[in-house]
TORMAR-799184 format. One record per residue (C-alpha): residue in three letters; y negated, z negated, x negated. Coordinates in steps of 0.05 Angstrom, whole numbers, padded with zeros to 5 digits, always signed. Layout:
% TORMAR-799184
ALAYZX/...
//
This chain:
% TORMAR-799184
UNK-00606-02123+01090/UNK-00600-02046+01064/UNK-00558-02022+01015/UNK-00586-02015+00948/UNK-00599-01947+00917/UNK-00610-01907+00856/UNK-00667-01861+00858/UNK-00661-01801+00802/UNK-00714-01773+00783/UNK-00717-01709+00741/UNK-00782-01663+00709/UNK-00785-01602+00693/UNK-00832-01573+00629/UNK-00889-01556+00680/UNK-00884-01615+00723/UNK-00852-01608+00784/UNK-00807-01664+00804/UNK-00736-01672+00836/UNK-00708-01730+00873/UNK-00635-01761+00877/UNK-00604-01815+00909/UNK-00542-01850+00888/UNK-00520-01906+00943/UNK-00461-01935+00913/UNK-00417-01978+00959/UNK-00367-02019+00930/UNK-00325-02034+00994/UNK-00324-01959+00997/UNK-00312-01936+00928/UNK-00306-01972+00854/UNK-00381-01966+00833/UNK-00434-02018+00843/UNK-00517-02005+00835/UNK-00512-02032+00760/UNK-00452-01982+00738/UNK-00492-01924+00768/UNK-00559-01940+00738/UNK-00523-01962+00675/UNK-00482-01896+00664/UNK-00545-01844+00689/UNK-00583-01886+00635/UNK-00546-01895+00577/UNK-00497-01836+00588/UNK-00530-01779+00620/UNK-00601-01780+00609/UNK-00601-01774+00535/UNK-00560-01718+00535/UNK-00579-01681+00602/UNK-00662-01684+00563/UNK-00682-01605+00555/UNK-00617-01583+00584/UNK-00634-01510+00626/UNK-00645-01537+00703/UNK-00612-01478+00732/UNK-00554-01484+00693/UNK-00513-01530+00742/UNK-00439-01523+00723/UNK-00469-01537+00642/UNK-00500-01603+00675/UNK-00435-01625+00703/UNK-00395-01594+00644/UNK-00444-01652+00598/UNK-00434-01705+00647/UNK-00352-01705+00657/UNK-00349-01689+00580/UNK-00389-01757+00580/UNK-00360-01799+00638/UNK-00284-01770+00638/UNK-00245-01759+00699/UNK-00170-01785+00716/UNK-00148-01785+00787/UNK-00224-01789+00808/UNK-00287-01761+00792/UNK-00302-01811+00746/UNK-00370-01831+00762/UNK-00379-01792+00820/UNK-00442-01825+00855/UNK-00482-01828+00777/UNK-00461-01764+00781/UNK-00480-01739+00849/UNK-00553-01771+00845/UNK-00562-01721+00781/UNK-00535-01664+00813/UNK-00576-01676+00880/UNK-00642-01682+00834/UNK-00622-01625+00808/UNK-00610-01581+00867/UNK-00677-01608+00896/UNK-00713-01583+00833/UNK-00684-01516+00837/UNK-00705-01509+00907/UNK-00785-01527+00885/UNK-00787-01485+00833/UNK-00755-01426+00869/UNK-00794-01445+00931/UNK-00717-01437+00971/UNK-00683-01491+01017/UNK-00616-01510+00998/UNK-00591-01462+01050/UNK-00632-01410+01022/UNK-00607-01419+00960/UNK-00532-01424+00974/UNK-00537-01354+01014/UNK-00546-01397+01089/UNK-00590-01383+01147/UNK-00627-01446+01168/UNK-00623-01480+01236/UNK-00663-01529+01260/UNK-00616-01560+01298/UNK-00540-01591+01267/UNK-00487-01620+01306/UNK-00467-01686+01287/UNK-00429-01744+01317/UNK-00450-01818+01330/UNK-00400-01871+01288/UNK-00382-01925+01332/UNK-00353-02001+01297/UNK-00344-02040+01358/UNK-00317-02117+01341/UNK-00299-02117+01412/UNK-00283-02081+01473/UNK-00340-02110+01507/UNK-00385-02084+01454/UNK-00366-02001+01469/UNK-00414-01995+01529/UNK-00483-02007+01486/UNK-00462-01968+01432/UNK-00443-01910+01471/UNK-00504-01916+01509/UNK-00547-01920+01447/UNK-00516-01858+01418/UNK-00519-01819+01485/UNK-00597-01836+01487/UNK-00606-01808+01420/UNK-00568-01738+01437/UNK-00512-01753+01411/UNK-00457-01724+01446/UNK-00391-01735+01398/UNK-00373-01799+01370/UNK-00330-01824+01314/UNK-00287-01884+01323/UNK-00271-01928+01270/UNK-00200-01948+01282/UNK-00143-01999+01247/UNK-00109-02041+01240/UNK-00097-02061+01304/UNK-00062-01997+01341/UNK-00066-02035+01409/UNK-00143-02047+01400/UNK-00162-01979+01379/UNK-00115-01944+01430/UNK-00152-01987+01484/UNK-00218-01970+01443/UNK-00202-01893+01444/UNK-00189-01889+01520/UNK-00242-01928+01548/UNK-00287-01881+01504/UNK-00251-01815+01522/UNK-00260-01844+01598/UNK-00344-01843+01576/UNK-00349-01787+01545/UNK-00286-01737+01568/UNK-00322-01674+01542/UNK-00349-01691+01476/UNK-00312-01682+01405/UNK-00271-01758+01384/UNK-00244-01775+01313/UNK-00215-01832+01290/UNK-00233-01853+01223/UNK-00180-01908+01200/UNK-00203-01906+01132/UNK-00138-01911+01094/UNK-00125-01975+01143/UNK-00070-01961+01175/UNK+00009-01964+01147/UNK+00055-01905+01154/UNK+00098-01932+01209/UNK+00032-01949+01254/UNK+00002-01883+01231/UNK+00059-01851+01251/UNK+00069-01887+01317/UNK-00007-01888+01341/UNK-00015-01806+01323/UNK+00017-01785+01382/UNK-00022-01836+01425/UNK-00092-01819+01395/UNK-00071-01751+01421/UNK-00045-01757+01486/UNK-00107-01798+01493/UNK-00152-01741+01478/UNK-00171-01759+01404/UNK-00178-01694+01361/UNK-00166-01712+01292/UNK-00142-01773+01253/UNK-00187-01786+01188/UNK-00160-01813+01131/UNK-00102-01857+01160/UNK-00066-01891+01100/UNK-00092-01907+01031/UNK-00115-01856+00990/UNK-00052-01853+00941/UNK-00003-01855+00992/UNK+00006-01783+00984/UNK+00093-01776+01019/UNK+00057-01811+01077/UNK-00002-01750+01093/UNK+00053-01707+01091/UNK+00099-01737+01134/UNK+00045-01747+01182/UNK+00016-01674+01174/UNK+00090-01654+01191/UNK+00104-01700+01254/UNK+00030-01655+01264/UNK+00011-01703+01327/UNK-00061-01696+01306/UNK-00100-01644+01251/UNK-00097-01697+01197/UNK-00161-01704+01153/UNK-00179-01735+01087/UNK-00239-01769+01063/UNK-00233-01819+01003/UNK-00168-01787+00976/UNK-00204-01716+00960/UNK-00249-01731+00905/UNK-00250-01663+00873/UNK-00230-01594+00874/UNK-00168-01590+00825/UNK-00153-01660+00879/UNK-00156-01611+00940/UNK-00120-01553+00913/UNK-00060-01595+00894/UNK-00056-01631+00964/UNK-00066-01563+00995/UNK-00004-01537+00964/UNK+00036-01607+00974/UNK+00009-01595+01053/UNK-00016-01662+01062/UNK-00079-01642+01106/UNK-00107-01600+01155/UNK-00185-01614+01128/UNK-00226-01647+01094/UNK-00292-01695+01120/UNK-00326-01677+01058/UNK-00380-01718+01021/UNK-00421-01705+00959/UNK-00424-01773+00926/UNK-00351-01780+00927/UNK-00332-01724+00892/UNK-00402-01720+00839/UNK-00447-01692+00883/UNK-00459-01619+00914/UNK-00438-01570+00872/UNK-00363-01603+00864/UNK-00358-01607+00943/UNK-00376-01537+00951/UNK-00327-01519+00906/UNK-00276-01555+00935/UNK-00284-01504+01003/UNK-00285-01447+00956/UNK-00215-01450+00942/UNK-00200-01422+01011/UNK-00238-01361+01004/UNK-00196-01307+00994/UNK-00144-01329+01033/UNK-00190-01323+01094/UNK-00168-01254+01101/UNK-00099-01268+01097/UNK-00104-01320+01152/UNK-00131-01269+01197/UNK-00085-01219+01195/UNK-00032-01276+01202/UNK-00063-01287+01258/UNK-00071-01223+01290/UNK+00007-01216+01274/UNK+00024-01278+01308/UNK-00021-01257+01381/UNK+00022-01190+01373/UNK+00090-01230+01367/UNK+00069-01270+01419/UNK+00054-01221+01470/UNK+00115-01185+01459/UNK+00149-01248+01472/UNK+00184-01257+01402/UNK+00149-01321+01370/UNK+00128-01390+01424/UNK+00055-01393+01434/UNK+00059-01459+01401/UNK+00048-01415+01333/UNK-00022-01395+01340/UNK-00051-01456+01343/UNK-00027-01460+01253/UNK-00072-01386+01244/UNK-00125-01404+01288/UNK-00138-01462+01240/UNK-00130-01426+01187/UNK-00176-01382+01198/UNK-00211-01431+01217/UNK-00210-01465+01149/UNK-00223-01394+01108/UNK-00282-01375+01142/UNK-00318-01437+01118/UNK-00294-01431+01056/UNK-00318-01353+01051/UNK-00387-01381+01069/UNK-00388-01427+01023/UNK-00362-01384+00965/UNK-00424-01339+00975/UNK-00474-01388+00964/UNK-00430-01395+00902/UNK-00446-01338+00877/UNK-00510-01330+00899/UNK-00528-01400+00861/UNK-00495-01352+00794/UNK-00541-01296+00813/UNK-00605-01352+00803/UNK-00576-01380+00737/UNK-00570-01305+00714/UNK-00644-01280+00737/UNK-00671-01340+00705/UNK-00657-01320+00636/UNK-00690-01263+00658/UNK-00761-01298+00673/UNK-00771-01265+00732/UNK-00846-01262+00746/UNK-00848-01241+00829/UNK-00815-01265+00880/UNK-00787-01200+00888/UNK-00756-01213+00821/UNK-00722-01264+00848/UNK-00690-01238+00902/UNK-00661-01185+00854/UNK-00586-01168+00873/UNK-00540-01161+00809/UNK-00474-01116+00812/UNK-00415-01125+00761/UNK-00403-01058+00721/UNK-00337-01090+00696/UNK-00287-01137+00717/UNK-00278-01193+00664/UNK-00215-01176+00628/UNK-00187-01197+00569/UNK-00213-01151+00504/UNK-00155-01114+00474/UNK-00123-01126+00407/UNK-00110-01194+00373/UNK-00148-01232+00343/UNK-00161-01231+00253/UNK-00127-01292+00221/UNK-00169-01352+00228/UNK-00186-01350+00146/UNK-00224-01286+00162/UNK-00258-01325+00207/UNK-00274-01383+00166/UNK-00299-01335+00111/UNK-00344-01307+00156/UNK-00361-01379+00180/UNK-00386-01397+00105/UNK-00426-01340+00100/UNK-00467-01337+00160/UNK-00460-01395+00195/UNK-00539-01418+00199/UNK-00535-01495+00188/UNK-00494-01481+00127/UNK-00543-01431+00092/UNK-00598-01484+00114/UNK-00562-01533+00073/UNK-00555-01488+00016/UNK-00635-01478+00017/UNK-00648-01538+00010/UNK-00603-01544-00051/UNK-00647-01487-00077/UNK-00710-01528-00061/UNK-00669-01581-00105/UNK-00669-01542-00164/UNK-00741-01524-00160/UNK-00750-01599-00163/UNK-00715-01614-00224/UNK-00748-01562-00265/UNK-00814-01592-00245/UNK-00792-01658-00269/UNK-00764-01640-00327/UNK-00818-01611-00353/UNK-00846-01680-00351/UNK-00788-01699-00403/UNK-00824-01652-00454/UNK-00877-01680-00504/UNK-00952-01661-00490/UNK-00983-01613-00542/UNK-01058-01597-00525/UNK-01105-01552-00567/UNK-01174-01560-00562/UNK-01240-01524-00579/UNK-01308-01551-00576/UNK-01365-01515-00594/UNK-01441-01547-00595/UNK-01512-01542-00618/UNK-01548-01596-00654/UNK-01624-01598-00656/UNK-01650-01639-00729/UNK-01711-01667-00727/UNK-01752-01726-00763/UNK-01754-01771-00699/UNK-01709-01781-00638/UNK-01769-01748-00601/UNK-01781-01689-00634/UNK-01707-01671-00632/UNK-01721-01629-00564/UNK-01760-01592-00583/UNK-01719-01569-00653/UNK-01669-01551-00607/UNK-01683-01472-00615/UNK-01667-01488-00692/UNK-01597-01450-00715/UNK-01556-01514-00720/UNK-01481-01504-00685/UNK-01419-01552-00683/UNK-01353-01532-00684/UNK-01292-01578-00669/UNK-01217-01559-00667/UNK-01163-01599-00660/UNK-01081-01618-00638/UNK-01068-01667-00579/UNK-00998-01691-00580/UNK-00976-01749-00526/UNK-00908-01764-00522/UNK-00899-01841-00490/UNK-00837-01875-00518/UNK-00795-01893-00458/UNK-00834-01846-00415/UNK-00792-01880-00360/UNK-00833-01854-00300/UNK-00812-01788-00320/UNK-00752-01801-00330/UNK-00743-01835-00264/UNK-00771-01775-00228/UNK-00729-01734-00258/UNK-00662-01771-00248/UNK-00681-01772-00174/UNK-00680-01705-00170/UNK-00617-01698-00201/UNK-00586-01740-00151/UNK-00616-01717-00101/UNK-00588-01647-00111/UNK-00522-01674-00114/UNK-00529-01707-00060/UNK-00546-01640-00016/UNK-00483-01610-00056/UNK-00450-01658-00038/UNK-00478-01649+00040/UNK-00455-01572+00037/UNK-00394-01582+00022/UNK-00383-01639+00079/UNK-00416-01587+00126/UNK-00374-01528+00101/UNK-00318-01578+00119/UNK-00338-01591+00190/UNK-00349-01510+00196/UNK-00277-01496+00181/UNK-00256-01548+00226/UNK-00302-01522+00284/UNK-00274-01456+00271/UNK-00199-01470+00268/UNK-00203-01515+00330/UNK-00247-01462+00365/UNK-00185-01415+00344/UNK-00131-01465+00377/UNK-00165-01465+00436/UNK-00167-01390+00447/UNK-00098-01377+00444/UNK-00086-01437+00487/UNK-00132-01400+00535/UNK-00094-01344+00521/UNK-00019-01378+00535/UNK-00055-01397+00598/UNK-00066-01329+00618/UNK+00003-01311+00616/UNK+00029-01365+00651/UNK-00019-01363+00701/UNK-00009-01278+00711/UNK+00062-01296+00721/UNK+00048-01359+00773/UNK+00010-01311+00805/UNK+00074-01252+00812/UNK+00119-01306+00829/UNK+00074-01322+00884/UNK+00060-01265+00911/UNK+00141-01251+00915/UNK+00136-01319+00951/UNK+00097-01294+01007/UNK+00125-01229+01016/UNK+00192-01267+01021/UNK+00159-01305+01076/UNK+00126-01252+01107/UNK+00187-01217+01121/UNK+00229-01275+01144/UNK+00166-01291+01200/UNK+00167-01224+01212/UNK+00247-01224+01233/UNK+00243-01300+01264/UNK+00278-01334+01208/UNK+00214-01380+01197/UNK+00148-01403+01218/UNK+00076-01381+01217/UNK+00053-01442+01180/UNK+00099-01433+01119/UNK+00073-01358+01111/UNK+00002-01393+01113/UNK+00033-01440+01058/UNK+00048-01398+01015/UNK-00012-01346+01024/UNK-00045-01421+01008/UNK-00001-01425+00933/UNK-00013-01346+00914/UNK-00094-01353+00932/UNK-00090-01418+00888/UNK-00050-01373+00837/UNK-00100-01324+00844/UNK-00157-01368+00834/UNK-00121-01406+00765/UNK-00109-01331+00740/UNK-00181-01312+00748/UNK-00215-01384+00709/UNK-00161-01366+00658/UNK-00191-01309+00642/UNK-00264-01333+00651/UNK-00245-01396+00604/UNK-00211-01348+00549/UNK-00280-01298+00542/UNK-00319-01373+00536/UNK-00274-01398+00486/UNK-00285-01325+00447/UNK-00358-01330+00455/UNK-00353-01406+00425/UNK-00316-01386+00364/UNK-00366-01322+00346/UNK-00420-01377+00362/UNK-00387-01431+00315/UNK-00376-01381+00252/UNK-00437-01349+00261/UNK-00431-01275+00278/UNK-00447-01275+00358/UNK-00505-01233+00347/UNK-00480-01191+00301/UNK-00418-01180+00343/UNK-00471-01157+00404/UNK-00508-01110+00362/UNK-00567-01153+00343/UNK-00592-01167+00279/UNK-00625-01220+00251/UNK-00647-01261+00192/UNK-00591-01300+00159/UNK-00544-01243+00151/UNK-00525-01261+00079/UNK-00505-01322+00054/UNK-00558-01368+00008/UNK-00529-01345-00063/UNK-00522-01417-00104/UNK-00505-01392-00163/UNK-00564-01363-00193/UNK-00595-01437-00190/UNK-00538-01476-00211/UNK-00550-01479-00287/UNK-00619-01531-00259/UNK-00565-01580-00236/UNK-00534-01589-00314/UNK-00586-01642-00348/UNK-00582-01692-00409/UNK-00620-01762-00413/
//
């Protein structure tokens, strides 16, 4: 029997269709096929209806807002199924692949590995062989707990297949003592990595293991997002990471996850290159290359990835621009400035509340409809008033001997004239009455609204104003992360560069300044969205880019208020 899967499926305003697929596996991870189709339902969908398709981080932004994180994802295979339906329906109506789209030249060929589960020894043989007959040439292992079963397993495999590329993937199964006494076996076996050997949250126990550094240690169900990564890069828990979508909420998250690396990919060469010159001179062991190969190693991918990053950006952008070619599409977009924060502080967050009740748009709204109010009473008040109607009826009467005859008199010179006064004034006239009552209420009710609303305003604004100069704080103490850092590494750089240390802790702490670098950088980013938000929330964002529009001035209440004041 299969597993049981979600399908997602997501249209756009003209039709075209994207697909996702959520397989949750409980064994494997906390969520089930009724939690995922339960939280895309009744959590997602409603709010994720009309939200811009392009616009992937907003998506995500909507759905973590929604389903929170804590140590995971929260969600991340509801989440993943919407974010691969998305990515899919980008790629129709862009006519791009995936790779196409993250900045990738497409191969018809990918190297992957066969998974072997072998119950027993005697089993190994077939699976190899069914592997090997499907062109598979590199196999994965799963291993634990028994050390003496899957050190038997890994050499009678390594015997097989001597050339090809082994893992063992223990999936959190092993304890540290076995993981630490099986790692140097794997490897003088010929095994290449060791893939998630403890449980996830045994975190002391990666990085005693990365230190012993038998095997390149890699994690699989512990990394289950980016901020995840970053922090067990810098506690050095890992040498890389077997990286999968639905764990951490689909494909935008993992490819952020790689990005981190980026810009220390230059770093890492250079290391490098300075470690092959030590080396040949004779003044660092060979032993020390093998820690900047894989860095370099690691940074490259990450480099790769962080251009489809931005080329993904570059799509959201041209899309507001409604690019009508394909050449429009393929338009390249250069940064004039750098992002920076705007000089000068900020006007005391009454000014902006002022300006908040004067142009904010839902608030003006309200007070037209007040207005509408008064036009309503005056109508039925009018209805209060007694009826006076003047009348004036003027006639001609033809006289005549017999009713016949009176036709044909009719030229004669006989005219009636009848004027008169009308009055009608009912009692109770309660229907009137009734009317007009409603209407009073009814206005006081939408005062009553506007003042609720101008109450929500100032509380929009003044937490939009917190939140700024907690972005702000955040800048600071990120700028001076970021020096500290960077006195880190040159502290380190000089030490490797007399022999007081090792290639691997300069690549650590290149590792904490690019993460440093990277927090400084989102600082700023999150402070210019948390400006834009506040203009947004009191009203002036368009008037603050030069563009005017209707609402300028607030609805004046005043002049109308003398309809609200009534007597029964």
């Amino acid at each position: 029997m299969g597993r049981a899967a979600a399908l997602v499926k997501i249209t756009a305003d003209d039709g075209t269709i994207g697909w996702g697929e959520s397989v949750p596996i409980p064994k494997w991870s906390y969520e089930t096929f009724e939690t995922v189709t339960t939280t895309i339902r009744n959590y997602f969908t409603p709010l994720l209806i009309g939200h811009n398709v392009f616009d992937l981080h907003g998506a995500h932004f909507v759905m973590n807002k929604n389903i929170a994180a804590s140590f995971s994802t929260g969600q991340p295979m509801a989440k993943a199924g919407v974010d691969i339906a998305l990515h899919d329906l980008i790629g129709k109506l862009t006519n791009q692949t995936l790779a196409q789209s993250w900045g990738r030249e497409s191969s018809d060929k990918i190297t992957l590995s066969w998974t072997l589960n072998p119950k027993r020894l005697d089993d190994l043989d077939a699976l190899i062989d069914d592997g090997w007959n499907r062109g598979y040439r590199h196999f994965n292992v799963k291993v634990a707990p028994d050390p003496q079963f899957d050190l038997e397993l890994c050499r009678r495999l390594k015997q097989r297949v001597p050339h090809g590329f082994l893992w063992a993937d223990a999936n959190g199964g092993y304890d540290l003592a076995t993981a630490l006494d099986i790692a140097p076996k794997l490897a003088d076996i010929g095994v290449d990595v060791l893939e998630q050997p403890l449980r996830a949250n045994h975190l002391s126990g990666y990085r005693r293991l990365k230190k012993q550094a038998a095997l390149p240690i890699i994690m699989d169900e512990g990394v289950v997002s980016p901020s995840t990564l970053v922090e067990f890069i810098r506690l050095d828990l890992l040498d890389g990471v077997a990286m999968k979508p639905a764990r951490c909420g689909g494909l935008l998250p993992a490819r952020r996850q790689i990005e981190i690396y980026s810009e220390s990919l230059r770093l890492a060469e250079q290391q490098m290159k300075e470690t092959q010159e030590r080396i040949r001179v004779g003044t660092v062991a060979e032993t020390e290359l093998a820690a900047s190969e894989a860095e370099v190693a690691l940074r490259k991918e990450s480099l790769i990835n962080a251009r489809s990053d931005l080329d993904r950006v570059r799509l959201r952008l041209l899309q507001l621009t409604n690019p009508q070619t394909k050449a429009g599409w393929r338009r390249e977009i250069l940064l004039r400035d750098r992002p920076g924060v705007p000089e000068g502080e900020l006007d005391p967050v009454e000014s902006h509340i002022h300006v908040a009740r004067l142009m904010r748009p839902d608030l003006n709204q309200a007070r037209l409809a007040v207005q509408r109010g008064d036009l309503e009473i005056v109508r039925t008040r009018n209805g209060l008033l007694p009826k006076l109607d003047l009348f004036v009826t003027l006639g001609m009467t033809g006289y005549a001997d017999s009713f016949a005859r009176s036709v044909a008199d009719r030229d004669t010179q006989g005219y009636d004239l009848l004027v008169g006064l009308r009055a009608e004034y009912p009692p109770a006239n309660r229907d009137a009455r009734a009317q007009h009552q409603r209407a009073v209420l009814s206005r006081r009710q939408a005062l009553e609204a506007v003042e609720n609303l101008s109450q929500l305003v100032e509380v929009d604004v003044r937490s939009a104003f917190i939140e700024i100069n907690r972005a702000r704080e955040q800048i600071a103490a990120t700028a001076a992360t970021r020096k500290l850092q960077e006195e880190k590494l040159r502290v380190e750089t000089e030490k490797f560069r007399v022999g007081k240390n090792t290639s691997l802790l300069v690549a650590q702490a290149q590792r904490d300044l690019v993460s440093s670098q990277i927090a400084e950088v989102r600082a700023v980013g999150y402070y210019l969205k948390s400006l834009v938000a506040l203009y947004r929330l009191e009203g002036s964002l368009l008037e603050r880019r030069g563009i005017a529009a209707p609402g300028r001035s607030a609805v004046d209440l005043a002049a109308g208020s003398r309809f609200g004041q009534t007597t029964d």
